[in-house]
C-alpha positions in Angstrom: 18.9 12.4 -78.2 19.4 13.5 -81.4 22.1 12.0 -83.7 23.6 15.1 -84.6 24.0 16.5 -80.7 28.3 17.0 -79.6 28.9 15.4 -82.7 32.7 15.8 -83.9 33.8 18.6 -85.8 34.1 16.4 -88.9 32.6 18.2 -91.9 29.6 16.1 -93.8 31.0 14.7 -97.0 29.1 14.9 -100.2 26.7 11.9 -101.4 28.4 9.5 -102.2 28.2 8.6 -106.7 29.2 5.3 -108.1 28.6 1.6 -107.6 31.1 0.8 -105.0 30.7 4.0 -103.2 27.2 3.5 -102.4 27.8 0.4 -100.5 28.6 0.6 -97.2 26.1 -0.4 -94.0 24.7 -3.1 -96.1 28.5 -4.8 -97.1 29.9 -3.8 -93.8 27.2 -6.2 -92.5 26.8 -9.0 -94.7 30.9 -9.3 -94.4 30.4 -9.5 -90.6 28.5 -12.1 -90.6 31.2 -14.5 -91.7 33.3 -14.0 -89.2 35.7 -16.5 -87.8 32.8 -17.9 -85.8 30.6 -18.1 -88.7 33.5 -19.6 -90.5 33.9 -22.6 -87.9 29.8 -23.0 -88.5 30.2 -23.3 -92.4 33.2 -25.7 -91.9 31.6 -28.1 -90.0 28.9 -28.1 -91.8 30.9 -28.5 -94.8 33.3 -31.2 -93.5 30.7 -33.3 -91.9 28.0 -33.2 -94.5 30.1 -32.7 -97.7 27.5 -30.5 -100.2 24.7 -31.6 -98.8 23.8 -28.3 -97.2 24.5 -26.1 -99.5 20.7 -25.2 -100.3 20.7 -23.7 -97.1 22.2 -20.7 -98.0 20.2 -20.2 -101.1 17.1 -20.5 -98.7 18.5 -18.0 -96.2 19.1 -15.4 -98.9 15.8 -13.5 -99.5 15.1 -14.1 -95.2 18.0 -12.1 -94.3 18.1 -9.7 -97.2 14.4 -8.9 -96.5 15.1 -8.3 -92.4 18.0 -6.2 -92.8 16.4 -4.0 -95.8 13.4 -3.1 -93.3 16.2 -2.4 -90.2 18.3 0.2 -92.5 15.0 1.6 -93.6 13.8 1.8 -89.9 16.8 3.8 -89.4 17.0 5.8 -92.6 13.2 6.7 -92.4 13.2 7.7 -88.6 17.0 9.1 -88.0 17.1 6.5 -85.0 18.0 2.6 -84.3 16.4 -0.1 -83.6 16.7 0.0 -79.9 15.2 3.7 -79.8 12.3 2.9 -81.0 11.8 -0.2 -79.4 12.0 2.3 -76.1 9.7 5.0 -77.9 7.3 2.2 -78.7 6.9 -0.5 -76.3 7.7 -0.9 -72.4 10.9 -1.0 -71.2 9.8 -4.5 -69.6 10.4 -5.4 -73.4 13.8 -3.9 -74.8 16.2 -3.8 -71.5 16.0 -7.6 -71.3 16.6 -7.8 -75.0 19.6 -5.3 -75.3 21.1 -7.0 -72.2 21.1 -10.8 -74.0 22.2 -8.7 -77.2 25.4 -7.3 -74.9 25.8 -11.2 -73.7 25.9 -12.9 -77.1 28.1 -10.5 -78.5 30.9 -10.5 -76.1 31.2 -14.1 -75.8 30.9 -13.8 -79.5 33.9 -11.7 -79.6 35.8 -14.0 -77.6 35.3 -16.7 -79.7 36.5 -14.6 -82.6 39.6 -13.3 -80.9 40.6 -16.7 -79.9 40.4 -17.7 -83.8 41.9 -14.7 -85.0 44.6 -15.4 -82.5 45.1 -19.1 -83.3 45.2 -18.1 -86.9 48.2 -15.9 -85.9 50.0 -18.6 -84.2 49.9 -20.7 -87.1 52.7 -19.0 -88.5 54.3 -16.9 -85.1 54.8 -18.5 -82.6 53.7 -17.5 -79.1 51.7 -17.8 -76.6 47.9 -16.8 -78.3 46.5 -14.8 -75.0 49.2 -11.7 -76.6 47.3 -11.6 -79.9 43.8 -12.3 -78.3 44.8 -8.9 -76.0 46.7 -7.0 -79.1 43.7 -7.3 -81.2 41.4 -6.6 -79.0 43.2 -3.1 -78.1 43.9 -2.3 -81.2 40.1 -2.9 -81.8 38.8 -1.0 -78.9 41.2 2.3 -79.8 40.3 2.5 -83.4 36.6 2.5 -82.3 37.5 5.4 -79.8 40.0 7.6 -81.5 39.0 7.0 -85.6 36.9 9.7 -86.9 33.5 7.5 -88.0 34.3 8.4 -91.6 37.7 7.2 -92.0 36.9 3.7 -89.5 34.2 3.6 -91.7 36.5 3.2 -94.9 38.8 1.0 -92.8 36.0 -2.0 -92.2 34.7 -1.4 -96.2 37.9 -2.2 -97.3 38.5 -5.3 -95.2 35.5 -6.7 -96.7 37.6 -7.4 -99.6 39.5 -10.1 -97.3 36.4 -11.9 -97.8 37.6 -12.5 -101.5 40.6 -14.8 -99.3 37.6 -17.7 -99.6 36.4 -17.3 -102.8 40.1 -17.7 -103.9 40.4 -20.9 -101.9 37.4 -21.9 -103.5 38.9 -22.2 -107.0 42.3 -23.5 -105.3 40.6 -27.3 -104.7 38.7 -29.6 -106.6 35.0 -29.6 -106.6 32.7 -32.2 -107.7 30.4 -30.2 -109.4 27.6 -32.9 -110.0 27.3 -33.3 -106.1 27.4 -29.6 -105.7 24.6 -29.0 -107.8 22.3 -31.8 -106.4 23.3 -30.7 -102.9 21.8 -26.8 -104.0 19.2 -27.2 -105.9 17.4 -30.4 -104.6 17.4 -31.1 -100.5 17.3 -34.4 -99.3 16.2 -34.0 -95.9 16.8 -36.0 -93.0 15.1 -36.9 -89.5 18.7 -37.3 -87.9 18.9 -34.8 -85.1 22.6 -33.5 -86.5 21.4 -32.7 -89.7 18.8 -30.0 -87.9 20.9 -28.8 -85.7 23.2 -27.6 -88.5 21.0 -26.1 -90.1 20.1 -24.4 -87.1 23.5 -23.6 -86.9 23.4 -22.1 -90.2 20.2 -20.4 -89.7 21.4 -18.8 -86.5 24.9 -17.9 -87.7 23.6 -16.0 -90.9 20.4 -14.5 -89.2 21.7 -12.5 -86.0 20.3 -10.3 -84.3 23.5 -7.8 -83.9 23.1 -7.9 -87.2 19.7 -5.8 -87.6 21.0 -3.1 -84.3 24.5 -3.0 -86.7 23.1 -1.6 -90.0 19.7 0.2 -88.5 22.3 2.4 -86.3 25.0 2.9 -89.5 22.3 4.6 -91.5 21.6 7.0 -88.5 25.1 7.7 -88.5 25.6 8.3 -92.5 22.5 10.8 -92.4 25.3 12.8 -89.8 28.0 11.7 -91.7 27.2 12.4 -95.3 26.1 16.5 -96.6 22.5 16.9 -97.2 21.1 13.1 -95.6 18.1 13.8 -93.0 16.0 11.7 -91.7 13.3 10.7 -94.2 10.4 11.9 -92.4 11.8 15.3 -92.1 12.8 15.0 -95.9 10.5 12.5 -97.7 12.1 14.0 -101.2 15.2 12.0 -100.4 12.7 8.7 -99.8 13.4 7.2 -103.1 16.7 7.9 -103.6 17.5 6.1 -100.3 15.6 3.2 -100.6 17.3 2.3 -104.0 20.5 2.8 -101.9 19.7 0.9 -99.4 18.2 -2.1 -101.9 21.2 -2.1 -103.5 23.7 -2.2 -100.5 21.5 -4.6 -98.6 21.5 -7.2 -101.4 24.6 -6.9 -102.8 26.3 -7.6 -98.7 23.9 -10.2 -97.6 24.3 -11.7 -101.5 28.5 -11.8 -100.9 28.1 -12.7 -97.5 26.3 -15.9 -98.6 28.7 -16.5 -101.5 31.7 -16.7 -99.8 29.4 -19.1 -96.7 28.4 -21.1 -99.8 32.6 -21.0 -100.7 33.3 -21.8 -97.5 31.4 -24.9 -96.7 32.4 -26.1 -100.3 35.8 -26.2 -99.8 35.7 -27.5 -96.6 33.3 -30.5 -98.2 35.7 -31.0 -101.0 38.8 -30.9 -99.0 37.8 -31.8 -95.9 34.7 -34.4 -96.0 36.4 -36.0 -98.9 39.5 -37.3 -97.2 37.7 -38.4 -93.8 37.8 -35.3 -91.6 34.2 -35.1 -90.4 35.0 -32.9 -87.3 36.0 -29.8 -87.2 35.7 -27.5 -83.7 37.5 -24.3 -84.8 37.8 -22.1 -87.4 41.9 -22.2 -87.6 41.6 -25.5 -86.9 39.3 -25.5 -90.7 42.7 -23.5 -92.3 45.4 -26.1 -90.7 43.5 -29.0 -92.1 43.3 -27.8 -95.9 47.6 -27.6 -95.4 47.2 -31.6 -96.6 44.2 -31.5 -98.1 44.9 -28.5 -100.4 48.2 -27.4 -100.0 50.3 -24.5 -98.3 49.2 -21.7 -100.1 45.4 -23.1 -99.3 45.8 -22.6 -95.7 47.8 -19.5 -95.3 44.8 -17.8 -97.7 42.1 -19.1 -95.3 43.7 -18.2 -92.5 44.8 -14.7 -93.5 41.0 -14.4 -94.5 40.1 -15.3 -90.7 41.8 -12.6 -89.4 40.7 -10.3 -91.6 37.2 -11.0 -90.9 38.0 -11.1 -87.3 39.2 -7.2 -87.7 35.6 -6.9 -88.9 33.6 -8.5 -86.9 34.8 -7.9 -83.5 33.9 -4.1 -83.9 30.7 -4.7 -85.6 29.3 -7.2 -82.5 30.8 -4.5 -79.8 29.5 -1.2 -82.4 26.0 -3.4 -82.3 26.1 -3.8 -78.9 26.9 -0.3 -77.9 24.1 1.0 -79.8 21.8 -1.3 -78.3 22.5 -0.4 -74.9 22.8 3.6 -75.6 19.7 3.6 -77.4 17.9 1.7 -74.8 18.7 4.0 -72.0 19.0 6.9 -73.8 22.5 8.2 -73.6 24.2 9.5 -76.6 25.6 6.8 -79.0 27.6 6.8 -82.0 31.0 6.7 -83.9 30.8 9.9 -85.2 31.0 11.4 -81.8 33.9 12.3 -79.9 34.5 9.8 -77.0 34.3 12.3 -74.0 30.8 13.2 -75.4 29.6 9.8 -75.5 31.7 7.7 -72.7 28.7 5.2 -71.7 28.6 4.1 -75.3 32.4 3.9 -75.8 32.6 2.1 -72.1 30.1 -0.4 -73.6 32.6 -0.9 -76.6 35.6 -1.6 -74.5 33.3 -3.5 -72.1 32.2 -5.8 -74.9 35.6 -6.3 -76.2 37.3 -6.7 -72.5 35.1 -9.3 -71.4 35.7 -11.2 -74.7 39.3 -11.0 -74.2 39.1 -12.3 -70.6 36.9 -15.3 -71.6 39.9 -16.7 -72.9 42.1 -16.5 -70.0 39.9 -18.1 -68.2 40.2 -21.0 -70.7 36.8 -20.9 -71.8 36.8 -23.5 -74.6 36.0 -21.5 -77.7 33.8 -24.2 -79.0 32.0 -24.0 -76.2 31.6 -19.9 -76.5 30.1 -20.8 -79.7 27.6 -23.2 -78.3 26.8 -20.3 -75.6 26.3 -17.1 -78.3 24.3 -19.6 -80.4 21.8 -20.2 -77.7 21.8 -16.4 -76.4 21.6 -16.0 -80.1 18.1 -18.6 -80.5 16.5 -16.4 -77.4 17.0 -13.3 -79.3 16.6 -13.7 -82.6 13.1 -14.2 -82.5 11.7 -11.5 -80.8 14.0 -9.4 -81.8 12.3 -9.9 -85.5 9.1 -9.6 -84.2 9.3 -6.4 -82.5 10.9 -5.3 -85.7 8.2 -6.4 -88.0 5.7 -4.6 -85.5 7.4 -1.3 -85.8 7.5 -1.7 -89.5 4.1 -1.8 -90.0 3.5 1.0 -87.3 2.5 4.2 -89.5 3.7 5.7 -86.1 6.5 4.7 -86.4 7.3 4.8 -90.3 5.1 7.2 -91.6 3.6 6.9 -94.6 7.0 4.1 -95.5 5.2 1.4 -93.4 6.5 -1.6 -94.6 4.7 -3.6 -97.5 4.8 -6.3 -100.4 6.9 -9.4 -100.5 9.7 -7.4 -98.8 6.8 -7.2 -95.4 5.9 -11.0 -96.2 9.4 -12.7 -96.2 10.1 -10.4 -92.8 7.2 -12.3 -91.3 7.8 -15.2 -92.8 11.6 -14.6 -91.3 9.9 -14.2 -87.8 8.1 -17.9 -88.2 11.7 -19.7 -89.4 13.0 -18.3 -86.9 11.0 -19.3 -84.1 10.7 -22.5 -85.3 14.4 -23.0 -85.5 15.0 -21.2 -81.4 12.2 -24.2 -81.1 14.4 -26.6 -82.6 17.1 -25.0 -81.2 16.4 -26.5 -77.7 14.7 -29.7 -78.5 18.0 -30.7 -80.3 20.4 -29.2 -77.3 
């Protein structure tokens, strides 16, 4: 089904000039991935290894920059997502099972996300958190629904600036800078099982699969969205152009959403770690434990950051998974369109989001959540990578834009950390 089919009567803007303006799937991404469950990751890691991690996110850099360059260009160069052509190309035996455990991580995902955002809330209001888990998640679900894609597509690019929330925390606290440096540029490694499973953690949390369905499906719907964009096969004169785009957008949001991870777990070591608090099992719990450790104004920054990540997230894991399953079985998917034209994909949406919301009436602990969407998460990942490497370096599938050079190496190379950590993953559970 093509992208363009019932589409709304939104007229295609011009392309889009000027730094800032040409990021957009690639931020939107990388910003997603530190969301409030990410943020409890980078915490922990932070408070119960001090700087000693911090390396991990310079190794994790070129990984997932690499892996979500080749999904946008899967998307740009064919006019389809990731799930599509894992349906065009392989047996359904393959993608339905995939696209399911997608479906399941990210709704328990959610759920974990709404509970932070919600705890973060109740910081400073109180009441009972079950109202703000359901008010945000409506107020998700109906944006998603009734917002033209264009305008809810300016909505989550500005609230990647809440991201900024951590980097100002970040110069709010004292850092020792000699540790931090040692801790990035030279790893100590350790056999203690902990140690491995946070970087697994780490791995896991800035590697996601939604992650690769998210951005591969937002370029489909920018070649809609934006005057003049077609697919590149059916208009190779725009192939260089777009790839320079997409280079740029993809490492500019998977470079900031490393930063502000890096941030993150320094701050948490130099606040946290440093005055004994080696535990930390939430991600409001992270912002009510700076209020000693780094003041008032510390805490109400991180947490405000929470939330806004949490508005960005939560429709980026349900977006992900609606795309996933629409593209799978073939109905017609995407923002752009209006929701009585596409009311399996919008019923995934509110699915997604409903069944997060109800996790936490049923007291689900959100930790555990967490421990759930990480091992979903470990299943996924890895196949998921594969079967995107393999259509990559299809020529059926690309053209004459199969993948190559060190972009096609670090992919692969992606795949094998990958598996080796879902390994890991297990042996350490």
């Amino acid at each position: 089904m093509s992208a363009s089919d019932d589409a709304t009567n939104t007229p295609p803007k011009p392309e889009r000039k000027g730094f800032f303006a040409k990021l957009g799937p690639g931020l939107i991404t990388g910003a997603a991935d530190d969301d409030p469950s990410g943020i409890a990751t980078y915490s922990q890691v932070g408070a119960k290894f001090g700087y000693a991690l911090g390396w991990t996110l310079l190794f994790s850099y070129p990984l997932m920059a690499a892996v979500q360059l080749i999904a946008a260009q899967v998307g740009r160069i064919t006019g389809h997502g990731i799930a599509y052509n894992l349906r065009r190309h392989f047996p359904l035996w393959i993608g339905k099972p995939i696209v399911f455990l997608v479906l399941a991580a990210n709704a328990i995902n959610i759920g974990a996300n709404l509970s932070a955002m919600a705890e973060c809330i109740v910081l400073f209001i109180p009441a009972p958190p079950w109202v703000f888990v359901f008010a945000f998640a409506i107020g998700s679900t109906l944006a998603q629904i009734f917002f033209n894609y264009a305008g809810y597509a300016r909505i989550l690019k500005w609230l990647t600036l809440s991201l900024l929330f951590y980097l100002a925390t970040f110069f709010m606290v004292e850092i020792d800078w000699g540790s931090l440096l040692d801790g990035t540029i030279r790893p100590q490694l350790s056999t203690h099982a902990d140690y491995w499973s946070a970087i697994i953690a780490i791995l896991g949390t800035t590697i996601s699969p939604y992650l690769l369905f998210w951005q591969s499906s937002q370029e489909v719907e920018e070649i809609q969205d934006i005057d003049h964009r077609q697919p590149i096969q059916k208009a190779p004169e725009q192939a260089e152009a777009a790839f320079k785009r997409i280079r740029l957008d993809t490492l500019v949001g998977m470079g900031a959403s490393n930063l502000i991870a890096f941030a993150i777990i320094t701050t948490a070591a130099a606040t946290l770690h440093r005055n004994g608090i080696f535990d930390i099992n939430s991600s409001a719990q992270a912002a009510e434990a700076l209020k000693p450790a780094a003041g008032a104004l510390a805490q109400v920054i991180f947490a405000v950051g929470i939330i806004g990540t949490g508005l960005l997230s939560v429709p980026v894991l349900a977006g992900s998974a609606a795309y996933a399953m629409g593209e799978m079985f073939g109905w017609r998917t995407g923002l752009n369109r209006n929701w009585r034209k596409a009311k399996h994909f919008y019923a995934v949406i509110a699915l997604s989001v409903g069944i997060g919301a109800c996790l936490n009436i049923l007291g689900i602990n959100p930790i555990t959540a967490l421990y759930l969407s990480a091992i979903v998460n470990g299943i996924v990942a890895a196949p998921v990578l594969l079967l995107l490497m393999l259509l990559a370096g299809r020529r059926s599938v690309m053209g004459d834009w199969v993948a190559r050079g060190p972009t096609f190496w670090l992919g692969w190379a992606t795949v094998i950390v990958m598996t080796l950590a879902t390994i890991a993953l297990f042996l350490t559970l």
